[in-house]
C-alpha positions in Angstrom: 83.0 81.6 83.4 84.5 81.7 79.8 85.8 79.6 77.5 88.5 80.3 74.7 90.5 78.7 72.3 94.4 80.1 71.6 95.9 81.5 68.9 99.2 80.9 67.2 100.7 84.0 68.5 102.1 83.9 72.2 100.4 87.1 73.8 97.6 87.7 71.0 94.2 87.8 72.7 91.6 85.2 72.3 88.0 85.5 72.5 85.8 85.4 75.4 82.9 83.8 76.1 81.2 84.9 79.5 78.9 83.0 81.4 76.8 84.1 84.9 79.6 82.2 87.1 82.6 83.1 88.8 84.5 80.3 88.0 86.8 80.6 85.0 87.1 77.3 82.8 89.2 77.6 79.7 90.3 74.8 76.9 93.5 75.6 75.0 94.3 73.8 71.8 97.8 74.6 71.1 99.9 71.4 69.9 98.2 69.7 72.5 95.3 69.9 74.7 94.9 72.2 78.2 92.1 72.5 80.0 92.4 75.2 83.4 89.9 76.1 85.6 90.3 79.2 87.7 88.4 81.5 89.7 87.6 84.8 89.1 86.1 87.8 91.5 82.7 88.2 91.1 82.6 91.5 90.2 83.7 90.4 86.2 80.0 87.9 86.1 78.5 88.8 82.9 81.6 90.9 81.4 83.4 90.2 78.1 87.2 90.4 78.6 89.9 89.3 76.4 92.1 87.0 77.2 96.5 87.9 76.4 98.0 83.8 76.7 101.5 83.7 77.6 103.5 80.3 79.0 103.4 81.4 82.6 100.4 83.5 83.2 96.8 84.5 81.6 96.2 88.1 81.4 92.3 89.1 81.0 91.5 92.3 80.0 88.2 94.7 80.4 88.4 96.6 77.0 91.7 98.3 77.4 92.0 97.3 81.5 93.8 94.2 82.8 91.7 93.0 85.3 92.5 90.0 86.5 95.8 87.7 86.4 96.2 83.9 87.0 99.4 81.8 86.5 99.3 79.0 83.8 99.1 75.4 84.7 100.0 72.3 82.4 99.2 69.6 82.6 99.9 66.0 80.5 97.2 65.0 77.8 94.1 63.1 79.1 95.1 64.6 82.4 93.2 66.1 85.1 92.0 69.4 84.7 94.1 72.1 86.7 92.4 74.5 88.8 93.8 77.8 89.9 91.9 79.3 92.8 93.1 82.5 94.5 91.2 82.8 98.0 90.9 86.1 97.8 88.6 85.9 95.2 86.8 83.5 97.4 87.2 85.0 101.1 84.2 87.2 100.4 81.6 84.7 100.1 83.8 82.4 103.0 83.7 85.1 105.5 80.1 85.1 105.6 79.6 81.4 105.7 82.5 80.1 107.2 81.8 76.6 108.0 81.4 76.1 104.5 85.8 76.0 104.3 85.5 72.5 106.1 83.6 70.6 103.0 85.1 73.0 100.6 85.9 71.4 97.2 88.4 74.3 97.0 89.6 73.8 100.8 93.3 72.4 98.9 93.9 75.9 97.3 92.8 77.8 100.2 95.8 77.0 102.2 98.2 79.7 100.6 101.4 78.8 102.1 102.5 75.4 103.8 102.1 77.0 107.3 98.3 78.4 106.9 97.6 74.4 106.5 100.1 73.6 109.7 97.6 76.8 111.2 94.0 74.7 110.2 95.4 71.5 111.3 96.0 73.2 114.9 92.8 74.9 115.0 90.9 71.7 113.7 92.4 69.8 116.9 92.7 72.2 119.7 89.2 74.0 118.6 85.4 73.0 117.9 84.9 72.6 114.5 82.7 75.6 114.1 85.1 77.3 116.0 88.1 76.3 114.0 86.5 77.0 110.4 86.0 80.7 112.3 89.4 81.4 112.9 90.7 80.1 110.0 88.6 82.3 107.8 89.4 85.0 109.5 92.8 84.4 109.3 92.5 84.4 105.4 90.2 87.5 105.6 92.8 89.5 107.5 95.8 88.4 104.8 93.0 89.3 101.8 91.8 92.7 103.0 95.2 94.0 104.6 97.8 92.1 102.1 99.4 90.7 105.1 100.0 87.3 103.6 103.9 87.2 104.3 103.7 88.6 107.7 101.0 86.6 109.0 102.7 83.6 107.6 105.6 84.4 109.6 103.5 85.5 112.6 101.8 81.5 112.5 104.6 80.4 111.7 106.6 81.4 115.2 103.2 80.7 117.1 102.9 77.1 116.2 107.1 76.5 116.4 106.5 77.7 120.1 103.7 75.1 120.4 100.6 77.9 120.7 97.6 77.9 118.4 96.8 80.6 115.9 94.4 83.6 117.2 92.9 85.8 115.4 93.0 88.7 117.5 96.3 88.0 118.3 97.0 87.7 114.4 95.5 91.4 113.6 97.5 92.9 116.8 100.7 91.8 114.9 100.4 91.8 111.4 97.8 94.2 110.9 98.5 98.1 110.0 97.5 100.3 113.2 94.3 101.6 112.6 94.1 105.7 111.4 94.1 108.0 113.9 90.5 109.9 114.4 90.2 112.8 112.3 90.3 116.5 114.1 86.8 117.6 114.4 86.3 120.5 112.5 83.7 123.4 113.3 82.4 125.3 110.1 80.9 128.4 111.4 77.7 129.1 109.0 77.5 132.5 107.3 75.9 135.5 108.3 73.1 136.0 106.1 73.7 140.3 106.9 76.7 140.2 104.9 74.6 138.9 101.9 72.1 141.9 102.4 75.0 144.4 102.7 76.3 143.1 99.3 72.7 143.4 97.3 72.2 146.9 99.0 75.6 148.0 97.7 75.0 146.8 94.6 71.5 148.2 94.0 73.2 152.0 95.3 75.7 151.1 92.2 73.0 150.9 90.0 
């Protein structure tokens, strides 16, 4: 978590303040008041990054690295504050405990496109609920780790238009990239330890 205020100069970095969290919450006083709220990955808990404001997007930096990028909200004075989840930054913690999607208080941002939430209103009525919250995690998981997002939204997309309910296994058989092929085995013969003695005999004859 860090706060920051803005500068004048659109791009300038701001200061950072970090806190043990991986939720990012920021107030911007710029000729008017913003206040965002975005997740972060975890991995940046307890860094110091600096933070490049621009009208679309925030830019945080490690030292010299950009590290993380979230899109700007706005939002009108004494208004709500915005929150900007990515569920990848999420699906980590998700896949582990995945019946914790259901009572979510980010379960509205963790519906990517329009047809991941036709997907969990499917599961949730054809499925058990531990069941559904299962599948549906697993469906985000695949799109996070394999950057399948697109293709399994078109993938869902055709299975619920032909009346079927997402599966996950039927997910990763389509969208998924084929798993490597095994490696050759390869045999490494050791070394004869004669040729060693060979070499020091010929070398102590030299002397």
């Amino acid at each position: 978590m860090f706060g920051y205020s803005r500068q004048d100069v659109k791009g300038e970095p701001s200061g950072v303040r970090i806190i043990a969290s991986n939720e990012l919450h920021s107030d911007i006083h710029h000729g008017g008041d913003e206040r965002h709220i975005a997740r972060q990955p975890s991995r940046l808990i307890g860094c110091r990054l600096k933070v490049h404001i621009y009208d679309d997007r925030l830019v945080c930096y490690l030292g010299t690295t950009p590290v993380l990028t979230v899109g700007r909200r706005h939002f009108k004075r004494h208004g709500p504050r915005v929150r900007v989840v990515d569920y990848r930054h999420l699906i980590g913690g998700l896949v582990k405990k995945p019946q914790a999607f259901r009572h979510s208080v980010f379960r509205e941002e963790l519906f990517p496109r329009p047809v991941f939430r036709r997907a969990w209103e499917a599961l949730d009525a054809r499925l058990e609920p531990r069941k559904a919250c299962r599948v549906y995690v697993g469906l985000l998981h695949l799109a996070a780790m394999h950057g399948c997002e697109a293709a399994l939204a078109d993938h869902l997309a055709a299975v619920l238009d032909a009346g079927g309910a997402p599966d996950l296994e039927a997910a990763r058989a389509a969208v998924a990239p084929p798993a490597p092929a095994s490696a050759p085995a390869v045999s490494v013969p050791a070394p004869d330890p004669a040729g060693y003695d060979r070499l020091l005999t010929h070398l102590g004859e030299a002397a």
